[in-house]
C-alpha positions in Angstrom: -50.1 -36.0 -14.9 -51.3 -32.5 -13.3 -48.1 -31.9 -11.9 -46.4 -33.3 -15.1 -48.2 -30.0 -17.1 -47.0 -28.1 -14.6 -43.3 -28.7 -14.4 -43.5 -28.7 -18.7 -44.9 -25.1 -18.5 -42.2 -23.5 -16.2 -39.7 -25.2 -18.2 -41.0 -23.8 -21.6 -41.0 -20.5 -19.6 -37.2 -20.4 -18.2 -35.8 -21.6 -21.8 -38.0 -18.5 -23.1 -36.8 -16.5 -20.7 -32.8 -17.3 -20.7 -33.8 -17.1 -25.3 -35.0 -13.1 -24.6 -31.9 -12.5 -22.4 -29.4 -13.8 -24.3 -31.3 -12.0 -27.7 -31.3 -8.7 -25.4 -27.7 -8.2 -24.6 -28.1 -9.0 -21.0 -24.0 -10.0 -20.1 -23.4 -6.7 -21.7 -24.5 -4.4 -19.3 -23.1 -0.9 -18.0 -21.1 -2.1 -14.6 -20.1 -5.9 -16.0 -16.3 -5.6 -15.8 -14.0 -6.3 -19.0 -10.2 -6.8 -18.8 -8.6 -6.6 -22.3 -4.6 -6.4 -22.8 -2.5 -7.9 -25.3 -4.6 -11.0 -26.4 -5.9 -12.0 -22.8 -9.2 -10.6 -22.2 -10.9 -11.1 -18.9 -15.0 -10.7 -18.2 -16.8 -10.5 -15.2 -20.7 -10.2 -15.5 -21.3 -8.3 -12.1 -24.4 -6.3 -13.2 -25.8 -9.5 -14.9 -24.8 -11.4 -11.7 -26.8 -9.1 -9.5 -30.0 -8.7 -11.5 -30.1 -12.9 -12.2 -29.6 -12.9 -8.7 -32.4 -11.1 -7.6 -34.5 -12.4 -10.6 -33.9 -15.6 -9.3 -34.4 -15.0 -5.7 -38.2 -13.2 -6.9 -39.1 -16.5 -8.6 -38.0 -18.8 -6.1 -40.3 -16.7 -3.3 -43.2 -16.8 -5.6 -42.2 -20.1 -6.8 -42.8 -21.6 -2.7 -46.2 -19.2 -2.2 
């Protein structure tokens, strides 16, 4: 059941956490690439890429400690 707790608190934590980026703007950031002619319109997220990237990459290493 301890682990149980456990795995329900990180959860709770990532949905919070995706909830404040999406509320903040992240996939709107200076360096994300946006394509628009005519009425085709093409986005790439590099800048959000990079820092969910490294985000990620922070919280899997402490994740494993």
């Amino acid at each position: 059941m301890k682990d149980l707790g456990k795995l329900l608190i990180i959860t709770g934590l990532v949905i919070a956490a995706v909830g404040v980026a999406l509320t903040a703007g992240l996939g709107r950031l200076p360096g994300d690439i946006v394509y628009r002619r005519g009425n085709f319109t093409f986005f790439f997220p590099l800048v959000t890429s990079i820092i969910l990237s490294i985000l990620l990459t922070l919280g899997f290493w402490l994740f494993r400690r």
